[in-house]
N, C-alpha and C positions, 0 to 999 in steps of 0.2 A: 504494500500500500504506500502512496508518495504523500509526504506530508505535506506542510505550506510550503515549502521552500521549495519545490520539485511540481511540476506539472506535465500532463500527457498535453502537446500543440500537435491541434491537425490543421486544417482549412477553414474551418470556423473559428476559432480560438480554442482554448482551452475546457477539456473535455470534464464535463461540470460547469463551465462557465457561458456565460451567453456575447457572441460576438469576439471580434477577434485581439490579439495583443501583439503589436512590435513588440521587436528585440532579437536579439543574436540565438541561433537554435546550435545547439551542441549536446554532442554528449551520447551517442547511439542513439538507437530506436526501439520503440516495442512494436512489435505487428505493420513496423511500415509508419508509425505515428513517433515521431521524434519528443525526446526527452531533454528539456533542458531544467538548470537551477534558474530560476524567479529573481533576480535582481531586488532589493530591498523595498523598493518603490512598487512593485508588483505585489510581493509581496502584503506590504500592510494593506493594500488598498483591497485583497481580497481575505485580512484576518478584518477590515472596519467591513465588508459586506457580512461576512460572519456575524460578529458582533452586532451590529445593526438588525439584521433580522432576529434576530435572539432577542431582544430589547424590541422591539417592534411585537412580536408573538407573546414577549410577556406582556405587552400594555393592552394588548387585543383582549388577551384573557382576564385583566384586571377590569376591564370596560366589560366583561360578561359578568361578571360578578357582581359589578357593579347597578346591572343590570335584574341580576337575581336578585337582589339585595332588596333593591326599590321595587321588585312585584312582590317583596315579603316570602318568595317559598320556603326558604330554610331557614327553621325559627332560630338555631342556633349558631349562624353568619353573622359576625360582629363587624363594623365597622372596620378596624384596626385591621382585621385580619383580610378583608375586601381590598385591601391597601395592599397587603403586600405584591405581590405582581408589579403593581408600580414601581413601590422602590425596590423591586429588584432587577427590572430593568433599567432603573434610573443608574442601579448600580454596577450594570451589564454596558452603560455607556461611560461609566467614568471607566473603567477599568480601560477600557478602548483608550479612552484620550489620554492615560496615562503612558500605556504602552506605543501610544503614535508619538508622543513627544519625546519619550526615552528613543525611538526607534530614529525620529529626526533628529536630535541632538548625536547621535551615532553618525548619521550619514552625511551629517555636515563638518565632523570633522577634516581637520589638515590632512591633503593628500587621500581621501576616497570619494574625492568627487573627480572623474576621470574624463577624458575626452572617448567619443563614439568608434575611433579606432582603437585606443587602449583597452577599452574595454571588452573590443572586441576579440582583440589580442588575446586577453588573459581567459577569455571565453573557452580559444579554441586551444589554451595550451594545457598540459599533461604533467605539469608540476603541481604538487599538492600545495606550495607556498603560495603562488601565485593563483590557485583554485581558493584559497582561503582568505585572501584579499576582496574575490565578488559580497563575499557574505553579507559586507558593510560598505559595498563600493556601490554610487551610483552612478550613470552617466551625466555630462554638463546640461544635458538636454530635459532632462528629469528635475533636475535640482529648482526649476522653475513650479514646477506642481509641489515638491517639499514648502518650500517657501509658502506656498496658497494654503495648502493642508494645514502647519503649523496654525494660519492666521484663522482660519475654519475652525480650528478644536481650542485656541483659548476663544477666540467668542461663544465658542456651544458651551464654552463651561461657564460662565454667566449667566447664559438662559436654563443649561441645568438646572443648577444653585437655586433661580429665582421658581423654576417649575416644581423643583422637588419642596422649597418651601412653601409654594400654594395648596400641593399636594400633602402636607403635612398641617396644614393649618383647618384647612378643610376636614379632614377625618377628626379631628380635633372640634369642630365646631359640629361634625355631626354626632357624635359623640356626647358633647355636653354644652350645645347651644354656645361654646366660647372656642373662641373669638367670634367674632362677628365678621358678615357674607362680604363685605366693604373691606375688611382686611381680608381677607384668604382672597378674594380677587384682585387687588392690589399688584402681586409680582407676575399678575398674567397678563393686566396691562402696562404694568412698564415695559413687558415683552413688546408687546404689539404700539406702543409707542414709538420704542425704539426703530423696531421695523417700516414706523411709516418715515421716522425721520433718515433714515439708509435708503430710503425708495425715494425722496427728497434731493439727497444729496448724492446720489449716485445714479446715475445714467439710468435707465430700464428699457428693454425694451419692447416690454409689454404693460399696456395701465392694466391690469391684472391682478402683478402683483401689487400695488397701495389698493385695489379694492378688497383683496383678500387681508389683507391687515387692517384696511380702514373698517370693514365688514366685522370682521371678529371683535374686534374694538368696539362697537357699538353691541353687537351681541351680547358682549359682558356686562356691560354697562348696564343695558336693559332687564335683561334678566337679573341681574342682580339688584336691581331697582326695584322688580316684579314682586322677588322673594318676598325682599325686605320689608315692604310697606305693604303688602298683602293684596286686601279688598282696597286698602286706601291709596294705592298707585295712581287710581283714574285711569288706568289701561287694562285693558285682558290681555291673557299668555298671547292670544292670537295677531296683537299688537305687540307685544312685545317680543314678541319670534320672527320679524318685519326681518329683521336683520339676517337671519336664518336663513330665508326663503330666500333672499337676495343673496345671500354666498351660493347656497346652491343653483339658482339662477345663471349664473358669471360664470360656475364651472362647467355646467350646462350646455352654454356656448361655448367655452371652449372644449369638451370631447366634441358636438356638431360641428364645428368648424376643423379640427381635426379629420374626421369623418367623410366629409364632405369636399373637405381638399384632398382627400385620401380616392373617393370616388371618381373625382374630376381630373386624377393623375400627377395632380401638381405635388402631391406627398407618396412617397414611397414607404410604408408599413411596416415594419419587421413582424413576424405572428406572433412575437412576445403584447408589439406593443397596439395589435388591435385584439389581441385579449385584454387588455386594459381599456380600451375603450368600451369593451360589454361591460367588464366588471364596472368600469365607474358610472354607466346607462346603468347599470341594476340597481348600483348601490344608491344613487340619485334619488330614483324611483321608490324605492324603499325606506331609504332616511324619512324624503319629504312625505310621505304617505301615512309613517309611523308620528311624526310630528303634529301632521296637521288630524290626527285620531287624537293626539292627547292635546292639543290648543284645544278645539273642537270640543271633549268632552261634557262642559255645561253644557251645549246645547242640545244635546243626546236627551232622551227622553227619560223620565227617571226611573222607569225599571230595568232602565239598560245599563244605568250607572252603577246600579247596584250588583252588576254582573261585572266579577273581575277578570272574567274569561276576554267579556267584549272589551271593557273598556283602560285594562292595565296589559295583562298578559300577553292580549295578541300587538297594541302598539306597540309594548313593548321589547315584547323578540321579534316583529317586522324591523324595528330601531338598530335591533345588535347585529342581523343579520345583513342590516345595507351598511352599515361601519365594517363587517365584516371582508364584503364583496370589496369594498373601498381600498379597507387595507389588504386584502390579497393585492390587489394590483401595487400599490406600494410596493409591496416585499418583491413584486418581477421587476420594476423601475431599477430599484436597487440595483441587481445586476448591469442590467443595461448602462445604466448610468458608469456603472466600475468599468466596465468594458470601455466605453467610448473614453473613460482617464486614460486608460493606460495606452489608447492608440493612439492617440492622439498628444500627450506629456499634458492637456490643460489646455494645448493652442489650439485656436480656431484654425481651420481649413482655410490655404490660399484659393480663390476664386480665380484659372484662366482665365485668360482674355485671348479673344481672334479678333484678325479686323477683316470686315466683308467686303465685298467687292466695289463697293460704295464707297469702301477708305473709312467707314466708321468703326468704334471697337463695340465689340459684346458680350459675354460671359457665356462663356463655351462648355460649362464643366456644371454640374449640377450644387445648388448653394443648399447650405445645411439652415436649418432652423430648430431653436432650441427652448421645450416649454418642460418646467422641471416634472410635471406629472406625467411624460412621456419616454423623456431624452432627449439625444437628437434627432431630428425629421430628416430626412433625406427631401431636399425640395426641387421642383425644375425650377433652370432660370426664367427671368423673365428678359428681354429686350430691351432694355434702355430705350428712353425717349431721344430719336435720332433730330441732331442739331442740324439746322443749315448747313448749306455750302461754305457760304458768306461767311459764315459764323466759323466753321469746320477751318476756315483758310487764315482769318485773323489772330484763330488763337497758335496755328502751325507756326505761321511766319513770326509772331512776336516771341514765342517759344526759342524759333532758330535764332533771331537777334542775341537775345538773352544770353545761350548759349554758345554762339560765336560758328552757327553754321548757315549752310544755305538757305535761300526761302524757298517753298515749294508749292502748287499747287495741285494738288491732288484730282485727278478726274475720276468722274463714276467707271468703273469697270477695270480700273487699272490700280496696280501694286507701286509703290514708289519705293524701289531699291535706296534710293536718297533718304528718304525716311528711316527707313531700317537700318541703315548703318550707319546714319549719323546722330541718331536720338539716346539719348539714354533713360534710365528710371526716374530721376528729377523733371525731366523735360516731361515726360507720357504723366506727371501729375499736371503740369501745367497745361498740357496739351487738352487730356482730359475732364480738370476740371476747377483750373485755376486762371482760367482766365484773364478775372482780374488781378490778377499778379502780374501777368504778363502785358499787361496793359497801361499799367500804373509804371513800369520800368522804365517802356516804350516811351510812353510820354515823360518820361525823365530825361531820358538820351536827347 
């Protein structure tokens, strides 16, 4: 049996894992499937898939419980004890973050960060000194994802910290009415504070995510507003779950718009990741149905209230059973997501370019798109909006000035050797889409 540090590579990646992994194959083969050691960086990223679903299965099962708890079946299910699952995968995640920083403070030492031939070298060589140098050596190319990863696991230990202590404050007040719903939600929204302010201040490139923080943000609020003042709110649960329905909504559209670019071609599918599209259409379905059974239930007629089959039991495991559907899909992303780290070290994919027979350029190669409840999308390009002639020949010639070459005019149907060998990479930005740079120079000259 190969442990972490060893894996079977065929043509899809790694035999257990989903999709594929660069890096140097060595080392014989079994049946025809080559045997190499995992480079460190390969490594943690499939002991954090491990761990991560271990921690994901425990909180699945603390949310059943939790579940059982609140339809009252087992009279002898205490609070406290509904709990543990949580904190034991809360402590299924620290252990992860402890062993990924001991493992990056390792591979960043002096002299084991190696260039892509060295460590090529030491791949294919038959000395045991030099085989025991991989163990804690990573390539320069890697060292770029260690860097990110570090900054990923001290932030998640903050949101830990602050989760585990809502989580702890919580069972405590159901327990014995103390602390209060206002404190125990407290560290859930400085969570989602935080998140709107990184969605703020960092680029995005979908409003998506501030609605799913601004969404649960309000959620909390309300509902914990609902609890607390009761009848004296001035809203029903059915108001007050507003926020609810709107996150599920927004996700909604995003599996149909997945779906649907998926149908019309422009998205290429892995079958990991259109099993995630049923499972999150199921779980949708299911959440929102169970939800709007327990908003709803005043209005239910009162001999039906008095039936805990209809009006707790069945919203109630329709509820666990669409979080269920949900997070199965989760726990496949996982993979997927590990997979595309390690093909890629972290970097986005360069997009070719051709130029058409027209003389304009276009993206030749198919462009990725990335939504985190999927992975990456495999997308077709689209064609750029083709500029003038006029336009195509002012930005050429102010380009060539700049640069100290010829000017040229470009006709439809023809290739300009001139072009090609005398342009460089700074020039094909200005050519392409810097126009006014090249214009502003011009009229300096």
């Amino acid at each position: 049996m190969l442990d972490e540090s060893s894996r079977l590579i065929g043509p899809g990646g790694p035999v257990g894992g989903t999709g594929a992994i660069g890096g140097t194959t060595g080392g014989g083969s079994i049946g025809g499937v080559a045997r190499r050691r995992l480079d460190p960086v390969e490594r943690s990223v499939w002991l954090a898939v491990g761990w991560l679903r271990l921690a994901w299965a425990l909180w699945l099962f603390g949310i059943f419980l939790v579940i059982v708890k609140a339809a009252d079946l087992p009279h002898f299910l205490s609070w406290d004890k509904v709990f543990v699952p949580f904190w034991l995968g809360n402590g299924a995640v620290a252990v992860l973050q402890v062993r990924l920083l001991l493992r990056a403070i390792g591979c960043m030492e002096k002299g084991k960060i190696l260039s892509a031939e060295e460590f090529g070298r030491l791949s294919r060589s038959r000395r045991a000194s030099e085989l025991a140098m991989l163990e804690d050596s990573i390539t320069e190319d890697s060292a770029h994802l260690v860097f990110r990863g570090v900054a990923g696991v001290i932030l998640s230990i903050f949101i830990l910290v602050l989760v585990t202590l809502a989580q702890a404050m919580l069972c405590l007040h159901l327990m014995n009415e103390q602390p209060g719903l206002w404190t125990c939600a407290s560290p859930v929204i400085l969570v989602q504070i935080g998140g709107l302010i990184q969605y703020a201040l960092i680029k995005s490139s979908s409003w998506r995510d501030g609605a799913f923080h601004g969404l649960i943000l309000l959620g909390v609020l309300s509902i914990t507003h609902r609890a607390t003042a009761g009848s004296e709110a001035g809203m029903s649960w059915a108001v007050a779950l507003v926020p609810v329905w709107a996150l599920n909504l927004v996700f909604l559209h995003l599996v149909l718009k997945v779906i649907f670019k998926h149908a019309m071609g422009r998205y290429h599918l892995q079958v990991e990741q259109l099993l995630c599209c049923v499972l999150y259409l199921l779980g949708i379905l299911l959440t929102v149905s169970a939800v709007a059974m327990l908003a709803f239930k005043d209005q239910l007629p009162q001999a039906s209230t008095k039936d805990p089959v209809l009006w707790l039991w069945l919203p109630l495991g329709t509820l666990f059973f669409g979080i269920a559907c949900g997070g199965l899909g989760v726990f496949i992303v996982i993979g997927i997501h590990a997979s595309w780290l390690l093909a890629t070290k972290g970097f986005g994919e360069p997009l070719p370019l051709s130029r058409t027979e027209e003389g304009w350029w276009q993206p030749s190669g198919q462009e990725k798109s990335y939504e985190l409840c999927f992975g990456i999308l495999d997308k077709r390009p689209l064609r750029p909006q083709p500029r003038t002639m006029i336009e195509f020949r002012t930005m050429a010639n102010n380009s060539a000035k700049r640069y100290g070459h010829r000017s040229f005019d470009p006709l439809p149907g023809s290739h300009s050797d001139q072009y090609d060998s005398g342009c460089d990479s700074a020039a094909f930005n200005d050519l392409y889409g810097g126009a006014s740079t090249g214009n502003s120079e011009s009229d300096a000259n």
